[in-house]
Backbone as a chain_set.jsonl record, in Angstrom:
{"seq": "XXXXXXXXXXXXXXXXXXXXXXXXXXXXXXXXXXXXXXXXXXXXXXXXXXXXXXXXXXXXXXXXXXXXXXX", "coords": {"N": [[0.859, -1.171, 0.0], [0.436, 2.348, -0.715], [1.359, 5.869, -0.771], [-0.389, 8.202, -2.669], [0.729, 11.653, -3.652], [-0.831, 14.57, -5.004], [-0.307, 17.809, -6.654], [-3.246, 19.702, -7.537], [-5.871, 21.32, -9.956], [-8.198, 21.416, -8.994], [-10.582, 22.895, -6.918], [-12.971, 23.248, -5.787], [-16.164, 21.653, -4.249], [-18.059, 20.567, -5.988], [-16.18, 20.442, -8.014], [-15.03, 18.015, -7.058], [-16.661, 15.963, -6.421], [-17.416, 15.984, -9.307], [-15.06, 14.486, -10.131], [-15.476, 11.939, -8.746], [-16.518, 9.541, -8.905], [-14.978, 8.391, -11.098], [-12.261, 8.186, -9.893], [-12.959, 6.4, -7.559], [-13.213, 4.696, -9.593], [-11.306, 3.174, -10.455], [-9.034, 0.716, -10.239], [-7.618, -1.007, -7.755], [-6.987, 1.668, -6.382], [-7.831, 2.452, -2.828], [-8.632, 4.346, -0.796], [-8.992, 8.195, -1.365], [-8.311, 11.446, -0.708], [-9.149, 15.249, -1.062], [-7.641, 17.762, -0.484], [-8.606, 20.881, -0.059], [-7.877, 23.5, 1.372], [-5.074, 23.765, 1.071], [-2.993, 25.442, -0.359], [-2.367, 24.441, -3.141], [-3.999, 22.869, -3.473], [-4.531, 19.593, -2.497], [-4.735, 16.174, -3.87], [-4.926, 13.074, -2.185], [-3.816, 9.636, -2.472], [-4.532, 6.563, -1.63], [-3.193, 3.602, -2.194], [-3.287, 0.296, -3.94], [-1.221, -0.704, -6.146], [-1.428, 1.039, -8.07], [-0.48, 3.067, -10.537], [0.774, 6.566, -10.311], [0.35, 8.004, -12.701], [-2.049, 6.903, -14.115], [-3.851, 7.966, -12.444], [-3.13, 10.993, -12.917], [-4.01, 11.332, -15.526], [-6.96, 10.457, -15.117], [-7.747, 12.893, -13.608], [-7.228, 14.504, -15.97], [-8.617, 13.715, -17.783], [-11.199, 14.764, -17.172], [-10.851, 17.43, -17.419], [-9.307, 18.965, -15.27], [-6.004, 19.869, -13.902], [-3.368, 17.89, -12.989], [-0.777, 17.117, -11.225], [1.829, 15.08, -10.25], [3.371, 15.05, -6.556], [6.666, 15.112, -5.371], [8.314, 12.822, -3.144]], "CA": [[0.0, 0.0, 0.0], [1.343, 3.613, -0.774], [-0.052, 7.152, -0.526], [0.364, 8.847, -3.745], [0.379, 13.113, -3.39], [-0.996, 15.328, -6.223], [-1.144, 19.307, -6.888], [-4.134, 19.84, -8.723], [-6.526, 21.917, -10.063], [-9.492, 21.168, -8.287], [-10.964, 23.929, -6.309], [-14.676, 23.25, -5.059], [-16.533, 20.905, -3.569], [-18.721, 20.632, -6.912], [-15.292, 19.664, -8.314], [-14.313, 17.017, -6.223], [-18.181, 15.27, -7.183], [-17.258, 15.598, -11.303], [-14.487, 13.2, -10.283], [-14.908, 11.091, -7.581], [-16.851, 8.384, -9.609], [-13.824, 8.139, -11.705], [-11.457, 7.909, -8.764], [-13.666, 5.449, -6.987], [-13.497, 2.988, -10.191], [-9.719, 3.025, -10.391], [-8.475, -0.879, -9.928], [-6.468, -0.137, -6.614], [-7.265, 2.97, -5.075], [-8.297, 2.038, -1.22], [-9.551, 5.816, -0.307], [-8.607, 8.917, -2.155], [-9.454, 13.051, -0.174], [-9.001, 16.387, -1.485], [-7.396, 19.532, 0.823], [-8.828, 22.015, -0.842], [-7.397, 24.47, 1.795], [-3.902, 24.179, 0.667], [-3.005, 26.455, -1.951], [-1.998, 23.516, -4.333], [-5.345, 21.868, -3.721], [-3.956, 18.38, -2.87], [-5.353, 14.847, -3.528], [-4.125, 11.98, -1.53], [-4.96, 8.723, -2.601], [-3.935, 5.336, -0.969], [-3.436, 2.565, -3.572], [-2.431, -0.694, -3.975], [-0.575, -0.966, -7.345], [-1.83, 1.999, -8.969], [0.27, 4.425, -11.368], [0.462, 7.959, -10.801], [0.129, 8.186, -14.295], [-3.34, 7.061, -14.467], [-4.643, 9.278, -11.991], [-3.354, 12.128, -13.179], [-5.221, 11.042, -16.671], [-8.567, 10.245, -14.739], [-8.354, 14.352, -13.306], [-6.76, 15.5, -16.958], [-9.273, 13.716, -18.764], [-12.152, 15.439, -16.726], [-10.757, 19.029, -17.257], [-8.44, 19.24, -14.255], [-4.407, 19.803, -13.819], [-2.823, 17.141, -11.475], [0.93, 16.777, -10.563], [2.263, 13.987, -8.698], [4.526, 15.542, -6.124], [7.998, 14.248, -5.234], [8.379, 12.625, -1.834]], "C": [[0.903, 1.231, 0.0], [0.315, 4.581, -1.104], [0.629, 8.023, -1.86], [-0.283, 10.546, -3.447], [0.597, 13.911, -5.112], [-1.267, 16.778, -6.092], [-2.064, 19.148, -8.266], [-5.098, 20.748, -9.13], [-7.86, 22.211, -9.841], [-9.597, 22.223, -7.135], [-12.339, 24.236, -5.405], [-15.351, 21.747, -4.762], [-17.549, 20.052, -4.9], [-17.612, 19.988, -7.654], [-14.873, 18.381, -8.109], [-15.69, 15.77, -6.73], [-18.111, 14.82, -8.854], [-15.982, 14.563, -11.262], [-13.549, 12.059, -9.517], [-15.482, 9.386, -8.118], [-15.758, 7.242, -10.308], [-12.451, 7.51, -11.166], [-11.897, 6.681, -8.221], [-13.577, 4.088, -7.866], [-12.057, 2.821, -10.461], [-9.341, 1.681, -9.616], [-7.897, 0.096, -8.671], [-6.38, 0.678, -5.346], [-8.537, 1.917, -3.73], [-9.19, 3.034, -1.127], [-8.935, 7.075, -1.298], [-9.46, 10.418, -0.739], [-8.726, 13.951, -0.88], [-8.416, 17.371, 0.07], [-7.562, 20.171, -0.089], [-8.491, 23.361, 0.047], [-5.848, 24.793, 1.553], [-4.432, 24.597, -0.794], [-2.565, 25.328, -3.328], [-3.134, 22.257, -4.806], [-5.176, 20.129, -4.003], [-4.864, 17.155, -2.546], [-4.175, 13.557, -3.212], [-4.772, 10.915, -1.634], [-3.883, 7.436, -1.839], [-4.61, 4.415, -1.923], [-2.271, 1.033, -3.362], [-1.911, -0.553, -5.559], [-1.202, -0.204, -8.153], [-1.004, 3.135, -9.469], [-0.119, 5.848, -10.85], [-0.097, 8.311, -12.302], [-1.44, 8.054, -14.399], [-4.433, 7.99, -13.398], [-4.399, 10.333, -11.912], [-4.329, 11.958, -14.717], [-6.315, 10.955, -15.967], [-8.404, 12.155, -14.444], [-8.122, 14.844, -14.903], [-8.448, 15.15, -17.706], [-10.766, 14.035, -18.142], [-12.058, 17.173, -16.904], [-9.66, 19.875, -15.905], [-6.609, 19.028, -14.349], [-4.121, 18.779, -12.806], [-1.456, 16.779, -12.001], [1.357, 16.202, -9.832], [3.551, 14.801, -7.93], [5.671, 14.992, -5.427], [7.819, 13.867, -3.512], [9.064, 13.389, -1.161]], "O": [[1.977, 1.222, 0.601], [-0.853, 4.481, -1.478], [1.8, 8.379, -1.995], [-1.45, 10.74, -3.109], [1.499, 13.901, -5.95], [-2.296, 17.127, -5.513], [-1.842, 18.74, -9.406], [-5.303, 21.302, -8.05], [-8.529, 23.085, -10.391], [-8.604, 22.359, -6.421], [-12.608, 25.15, -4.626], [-14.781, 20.757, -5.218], [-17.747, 18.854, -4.697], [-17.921, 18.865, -8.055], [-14.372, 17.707, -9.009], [-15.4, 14.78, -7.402], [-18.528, 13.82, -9.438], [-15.818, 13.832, -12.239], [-12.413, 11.589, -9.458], [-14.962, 8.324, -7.777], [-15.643, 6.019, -10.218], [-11.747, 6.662, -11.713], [-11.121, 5.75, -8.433], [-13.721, 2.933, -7.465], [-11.955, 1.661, -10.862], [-9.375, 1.67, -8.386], [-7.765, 1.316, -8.581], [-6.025, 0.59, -4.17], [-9.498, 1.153, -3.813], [-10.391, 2.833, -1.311], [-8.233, 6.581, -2.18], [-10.545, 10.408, -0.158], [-7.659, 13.573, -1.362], [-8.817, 17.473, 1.229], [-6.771, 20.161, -1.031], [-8.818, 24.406, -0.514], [-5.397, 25.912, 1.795], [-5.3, 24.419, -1.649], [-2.538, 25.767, -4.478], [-3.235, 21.385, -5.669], [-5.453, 19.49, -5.018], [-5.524, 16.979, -1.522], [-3.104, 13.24, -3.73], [-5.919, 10.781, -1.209], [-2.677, 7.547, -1.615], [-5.766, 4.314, -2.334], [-1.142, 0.83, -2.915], [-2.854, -0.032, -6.157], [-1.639, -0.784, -9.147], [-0.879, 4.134, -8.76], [-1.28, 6.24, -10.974], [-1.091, 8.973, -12.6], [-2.087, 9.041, -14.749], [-5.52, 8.504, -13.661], [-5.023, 11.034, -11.116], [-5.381, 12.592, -14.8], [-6.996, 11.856, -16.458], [-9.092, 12.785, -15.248], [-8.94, 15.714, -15.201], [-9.254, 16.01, -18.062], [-11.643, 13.43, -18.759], [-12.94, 17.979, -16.607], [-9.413, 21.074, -15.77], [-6.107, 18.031, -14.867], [-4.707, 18.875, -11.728], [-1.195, 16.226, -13.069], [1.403, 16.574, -8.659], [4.557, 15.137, -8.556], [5.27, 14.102, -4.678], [7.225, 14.634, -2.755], [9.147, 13.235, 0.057]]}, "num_chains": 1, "name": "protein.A"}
């Protein structure tokens, strides 16, 4: 299990709803939250054997920026 950290472009609570479906069907992912009070608006997801890569595609390909950030 590992906690993967993303800056992203998600900003509202209305946001976080357009793609939590998406998140939720992701082989892998355990839990996934949003801080939308940091200024980089970060999602933290806990995954078993899941790419960064594809969850920054699940936010891109909704309309959102996401950046995996370095440990």
């Amino acid at each position: 299990m590992e906690v993967l950290v993303f800056k992203t472009s998600v900003q509202s609570k209305n946001n976080v709803q357009s793609v939590s479906a998406a998140l939720d069907a992701l082989t892998g992912v355990l839990k996934w939250n949003f801080d939308l009070q940091d200024s980089d608006n970060i999602l933290r997801v806990v995954a078993d054997d899941v790419s960064p890569r594809k969850v920054e595609l699940v936010l891109n390909y909704a309309g959102f920026a996401c950046e995996e950030l370095p440990d």
